[in-house]
C-alpha positions in Angstrom: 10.9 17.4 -7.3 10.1 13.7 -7.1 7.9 12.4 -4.4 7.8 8.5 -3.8 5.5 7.1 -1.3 4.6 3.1 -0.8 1.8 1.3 0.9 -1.2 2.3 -0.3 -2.6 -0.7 -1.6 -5.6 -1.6 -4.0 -8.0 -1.8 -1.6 -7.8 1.7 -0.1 -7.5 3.0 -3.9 -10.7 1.9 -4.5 -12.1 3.8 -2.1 -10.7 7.3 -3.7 -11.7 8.8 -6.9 -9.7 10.0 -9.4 -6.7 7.6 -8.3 -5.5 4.8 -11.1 -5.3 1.2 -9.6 -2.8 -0.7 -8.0 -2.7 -3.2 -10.6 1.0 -3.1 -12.1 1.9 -2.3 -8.3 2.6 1.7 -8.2 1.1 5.2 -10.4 1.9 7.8 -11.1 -0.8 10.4 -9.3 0.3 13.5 -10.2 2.3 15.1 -12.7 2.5 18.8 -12.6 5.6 21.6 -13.2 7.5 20.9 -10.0 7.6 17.4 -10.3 5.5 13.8 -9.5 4.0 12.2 -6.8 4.4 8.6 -7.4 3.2 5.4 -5.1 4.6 2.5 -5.0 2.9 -0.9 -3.6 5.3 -4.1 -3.3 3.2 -6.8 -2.0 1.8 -8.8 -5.4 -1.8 -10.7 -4.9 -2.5 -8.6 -1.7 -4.1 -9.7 1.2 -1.4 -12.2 1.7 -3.2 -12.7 4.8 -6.8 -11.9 5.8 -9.6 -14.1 7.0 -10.5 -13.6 2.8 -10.8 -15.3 -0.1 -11.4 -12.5 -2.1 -7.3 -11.3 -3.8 -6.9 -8.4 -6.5 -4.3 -10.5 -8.4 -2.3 -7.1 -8.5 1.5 -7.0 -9.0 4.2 -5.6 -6.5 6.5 -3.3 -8.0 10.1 -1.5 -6.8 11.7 1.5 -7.7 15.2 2.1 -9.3 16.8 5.8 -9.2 19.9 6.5 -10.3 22.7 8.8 -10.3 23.2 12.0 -11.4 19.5 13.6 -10.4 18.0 10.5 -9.3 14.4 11.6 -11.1 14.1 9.2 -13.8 12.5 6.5 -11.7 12.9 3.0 -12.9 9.5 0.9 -12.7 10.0 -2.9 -12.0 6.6 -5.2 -11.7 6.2 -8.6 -10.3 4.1 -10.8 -9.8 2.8 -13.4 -6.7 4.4 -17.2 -7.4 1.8 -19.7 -7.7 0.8 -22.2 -6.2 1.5 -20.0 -3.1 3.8 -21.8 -0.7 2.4 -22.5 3.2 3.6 -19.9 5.2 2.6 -18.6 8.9 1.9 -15.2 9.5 3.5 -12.9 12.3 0.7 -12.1 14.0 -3.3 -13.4 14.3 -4.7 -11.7 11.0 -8.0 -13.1 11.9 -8.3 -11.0 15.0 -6.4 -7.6 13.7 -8.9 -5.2 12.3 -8.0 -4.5 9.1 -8.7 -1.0 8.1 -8.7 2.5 10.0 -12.4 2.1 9.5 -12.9 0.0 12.1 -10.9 1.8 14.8 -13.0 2.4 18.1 -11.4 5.5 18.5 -13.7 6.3 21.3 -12.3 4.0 23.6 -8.5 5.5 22.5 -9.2 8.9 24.4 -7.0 9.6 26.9 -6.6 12.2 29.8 -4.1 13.8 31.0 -3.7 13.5 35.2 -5.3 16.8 35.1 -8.3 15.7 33.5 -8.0 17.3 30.1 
């Protein structure tokens, strides 16, 4: 069995031990007898915006399978181009929180029209 799973990026695998880096832009987290658990992170030099200086300089990387079984991934790394060219985000990164750490999750409790 081959798990694949994206979006992780550096700065939430720095928070977890016994997790590799982001810094060719996916691992390989588990190897056992039934298979791998593999993440993949495409988005090079992450935070492409945040109200930050602060980058990780990692690479992005994408995922090849191929026929028969499909479970011989193919690893592809890239990196950000530099200088980075002016772009406008979608959205007002300065105002978005940026982490499930910051969630008032107090103030996302709802009731039902029966109170509960």
């Amino acid at each position: 069995m081959l798990i694949i799973r994206s979006h992780e990026g550096p700065d939430a695998r720095e928070k977890r031990s016994g997790f590799g880096g982001m810094d060719v832009g996916y691992t390989i987290d588990h190897v056992v007898e039934s298979g791998k658990l593999i993440t993949v992170f495409s988005a090079p030099d992450y935070p492409q915006f945040q109200a930050t200086e602060e980058r990780y300089k990692n690479k992005g990387a994408y995922i090849v399978l191929e026929p028969p079984n499909f479970d011989n991934p193919h690893f592809y790394s890239f990196e950000a181009i530099t200088p980075r060219p002016q772009v406008n985000p979608y959205y007002d990164y300065v105002d978005v929180i940026d982490s499930d750490e910051e969630l008032d999750l107090v103030s996302m409790v709802t009731t039902t029209p029966d109170g509960s």
